[in-house]
C-alpha positions in Angstrom: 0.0 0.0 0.0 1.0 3.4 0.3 4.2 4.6 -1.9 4.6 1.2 -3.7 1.0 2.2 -4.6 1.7 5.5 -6.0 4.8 4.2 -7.9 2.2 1.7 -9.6 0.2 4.6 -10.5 3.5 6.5 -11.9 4.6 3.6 -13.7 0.6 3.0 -15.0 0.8 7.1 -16.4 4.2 6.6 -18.2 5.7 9.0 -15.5 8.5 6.9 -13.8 11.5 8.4 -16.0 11.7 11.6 -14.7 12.9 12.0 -11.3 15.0 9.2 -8.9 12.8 6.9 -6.1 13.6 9.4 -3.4 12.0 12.0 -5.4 9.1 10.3 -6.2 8.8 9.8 -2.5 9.3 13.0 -1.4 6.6 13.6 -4.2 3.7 11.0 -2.8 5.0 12.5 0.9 3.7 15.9 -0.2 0.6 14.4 -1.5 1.2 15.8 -4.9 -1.6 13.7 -7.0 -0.6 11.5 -10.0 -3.0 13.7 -11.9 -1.1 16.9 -11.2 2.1 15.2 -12.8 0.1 13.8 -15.7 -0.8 17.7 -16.3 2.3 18.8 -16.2 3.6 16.0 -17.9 1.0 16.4 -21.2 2.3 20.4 -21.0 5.9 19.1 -21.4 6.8 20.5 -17.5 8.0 17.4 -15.5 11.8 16.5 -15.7 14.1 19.2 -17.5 11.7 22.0 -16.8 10.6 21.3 -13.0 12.8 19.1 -10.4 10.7 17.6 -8.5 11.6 19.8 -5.3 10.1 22.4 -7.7 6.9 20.5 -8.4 6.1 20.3 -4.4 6.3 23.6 -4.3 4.1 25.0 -7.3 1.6 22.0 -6.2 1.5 22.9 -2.5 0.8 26.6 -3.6 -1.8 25.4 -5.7 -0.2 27.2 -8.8 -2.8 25.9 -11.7 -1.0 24.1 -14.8 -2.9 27.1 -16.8 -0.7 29.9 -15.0 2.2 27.8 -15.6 0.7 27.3 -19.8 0.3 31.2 -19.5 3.8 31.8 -19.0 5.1 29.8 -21.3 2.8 30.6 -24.4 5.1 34.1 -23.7 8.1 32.9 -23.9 8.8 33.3 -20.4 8.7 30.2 -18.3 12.8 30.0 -18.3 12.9 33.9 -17.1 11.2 33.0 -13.4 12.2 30.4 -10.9 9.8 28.0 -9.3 9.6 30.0 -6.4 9.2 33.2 -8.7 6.1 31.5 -10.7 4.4 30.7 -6.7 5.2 34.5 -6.0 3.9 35.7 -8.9 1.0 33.9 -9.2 -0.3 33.9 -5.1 0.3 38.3 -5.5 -2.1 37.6 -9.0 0.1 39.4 -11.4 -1.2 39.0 -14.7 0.0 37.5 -17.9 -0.8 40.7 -19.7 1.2 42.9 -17.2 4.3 41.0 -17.6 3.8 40.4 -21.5 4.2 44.1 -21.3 7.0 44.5 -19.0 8.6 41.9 -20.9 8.4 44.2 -24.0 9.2 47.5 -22.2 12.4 45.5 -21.7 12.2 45.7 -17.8 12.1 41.4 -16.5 16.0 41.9 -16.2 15.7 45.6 -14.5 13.7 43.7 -11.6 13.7 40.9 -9.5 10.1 39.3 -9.5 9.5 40.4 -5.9 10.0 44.0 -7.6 7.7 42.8 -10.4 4.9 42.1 -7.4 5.4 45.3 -6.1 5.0 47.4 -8.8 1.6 45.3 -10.4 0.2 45.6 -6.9 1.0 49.3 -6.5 -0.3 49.9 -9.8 3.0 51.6 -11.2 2.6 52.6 -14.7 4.9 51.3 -17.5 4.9 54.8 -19.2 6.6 56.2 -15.4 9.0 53.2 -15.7 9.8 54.6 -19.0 10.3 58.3 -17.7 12.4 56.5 -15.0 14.8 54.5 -17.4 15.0 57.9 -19.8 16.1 59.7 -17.4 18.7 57.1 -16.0 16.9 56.7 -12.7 16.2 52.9 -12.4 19.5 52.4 -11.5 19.4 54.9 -8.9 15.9 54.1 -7.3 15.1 50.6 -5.5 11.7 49.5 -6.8 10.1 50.6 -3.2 11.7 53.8 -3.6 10.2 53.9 -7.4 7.1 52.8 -5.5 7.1 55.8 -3.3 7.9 58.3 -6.0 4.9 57.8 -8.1 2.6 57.2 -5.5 3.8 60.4 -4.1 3.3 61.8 -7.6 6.4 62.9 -7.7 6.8 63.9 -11.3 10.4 62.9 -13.6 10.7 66.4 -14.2 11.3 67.4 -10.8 13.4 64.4 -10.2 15.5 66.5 -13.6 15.6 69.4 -11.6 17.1 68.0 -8.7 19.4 66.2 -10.9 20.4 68.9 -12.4 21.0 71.1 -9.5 23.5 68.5 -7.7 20.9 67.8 -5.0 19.3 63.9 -6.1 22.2 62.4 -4.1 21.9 64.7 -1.1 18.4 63.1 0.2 17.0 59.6 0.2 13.8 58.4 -1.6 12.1 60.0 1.6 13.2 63.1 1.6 12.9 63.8 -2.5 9.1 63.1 -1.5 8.5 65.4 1.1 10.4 67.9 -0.3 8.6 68.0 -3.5 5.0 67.6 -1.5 6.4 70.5 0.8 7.5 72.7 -2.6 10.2 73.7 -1.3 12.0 75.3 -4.8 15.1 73.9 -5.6 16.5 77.0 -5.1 15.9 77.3 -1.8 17.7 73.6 -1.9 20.9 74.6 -3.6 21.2 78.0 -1.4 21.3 75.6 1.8 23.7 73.8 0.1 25.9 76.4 -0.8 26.2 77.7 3.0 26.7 74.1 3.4 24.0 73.7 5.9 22.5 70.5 3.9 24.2 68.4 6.4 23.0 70.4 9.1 19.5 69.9 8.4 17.3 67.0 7.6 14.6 67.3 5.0 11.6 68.0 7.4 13.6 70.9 8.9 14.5 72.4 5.5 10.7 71.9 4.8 9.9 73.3 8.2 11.7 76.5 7.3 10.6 77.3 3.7 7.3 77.1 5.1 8.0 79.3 7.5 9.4 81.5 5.1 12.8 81.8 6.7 15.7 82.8 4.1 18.9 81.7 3.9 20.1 85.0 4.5 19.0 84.5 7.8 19.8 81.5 8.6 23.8 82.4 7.8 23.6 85.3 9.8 22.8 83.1 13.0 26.0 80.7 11.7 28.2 84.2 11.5 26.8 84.2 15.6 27.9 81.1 16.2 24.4 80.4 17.0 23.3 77.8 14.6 24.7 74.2 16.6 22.5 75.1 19.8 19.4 75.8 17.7 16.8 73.3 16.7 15.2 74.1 13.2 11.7 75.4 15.3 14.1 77.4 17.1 14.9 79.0 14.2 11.4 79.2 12.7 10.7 80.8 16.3 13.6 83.1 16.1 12.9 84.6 12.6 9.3 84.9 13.4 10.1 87.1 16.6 12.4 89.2 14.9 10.4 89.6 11.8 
């Protein structure tokens, strides 16, 4: 009974060339049905294309043979891992959505984990492609390129700070509040210039513009000496009393 009766059953489907005894053991142990192999099998899956460590997997995450048919009739079974096919399938990312990133030229920019991100967060492909124009992709994580557009932070503005010397200066984070806070960039590059940039974070350089306190002033508190005792709402407090 038991696994000599599952072997019967492999040999019965013409399935018993494929993987060693231990494997089909470790395949009846993980209750993987003879029908599920006799799927994959028709589809051409079982042996070269799935070990059978692989097969447990996609079975036991109830990937469907179809998702599996979906990615090949692409052309891109052999771009994904196992594991990357149980990913992408349990976060529902569709064939159509990576047909199109596969196009856009992007399954080699991201991992899949990325590729689940982005479907989920309903990136567009037409941001991706502002993104890889402008030579950010390499710059940005796919969270950070998350953040960005969900922030609506726009390319342009990403230019701008580019251009100014100031994308390295600040994390993801700080780029987004910064742009949600409109603080111009040159406010930005006048900060830099006194070299306060390390002096301030990017919620105290918001703080400020909105506060409407200038540079100006802020350099004539470092001529004091005043500026490593004050916090940044010290400041704001300051140039409010004495304006």
């Amino acid at each position: 009974g038991g696994f000599a009766d599952y072997l019967v059953a492999i040999n019965e489907a013409d399935l018993e060339d494929f993987y060693s005894n231990s494997g089909y053991q470790a395949l009846y142990q993980s209750g993987v049905p003879i029908e599920y192999l006799e799927q994959l099998n028709d589809a051409g899956y079982l042996g070269d294309e799935f070990s059978y460590s692989a097969v447990i997997g996609l079975y036991n995450s109830d990937v469907p043979v179809e998702y599996i048919n979906g990615l090949n009739a692409i052309n891109l079974l052999d771009e994904f891992s196992y594991s990357a096919i149980i990913g992408l399938y349990n976060s529902g990312v569709s064939m159509e959505y990576l047909n199109s990133m596969n196009e856009a030229g992007y399954l080699d920019e991201f991992s899949y984990s990325a590729l689940i991100g982005l479907y989920n967060t309903d990136v567009p492909i037409d941001y991706l492609d502002g993104m890889n124009d402008a030579g950010y992709l390499d710059e940005f994580s796919y969270s950070a390129i998350i953040g960005l557009y969900n922030s609506d932070v726009t390319i342009d503005y990403l230019n701008d700070m580019q251009s100014s010397g100031l994308m390295d200066e600040f994390s993801y984070s700080g780029l987004i509040g910064l742009y949600n806070g409109d603080v111009p960039t040159g406010y930005i590059q006048d900060l830099k210039s006194g070299g306060y940039l390390d002096t301030f974070s990017y919620s105290a350089i918001i703080g400020m513009y909105n506060a409407d306190v200038t540079v100006d002033y802020i350099n004539g508190l470092n001529e004091r000496n005043l500026l490593e005792n004050l916090s940044y709402s010290d400041i704001i407090r300051m140039y409010n009393t004495d304006n």
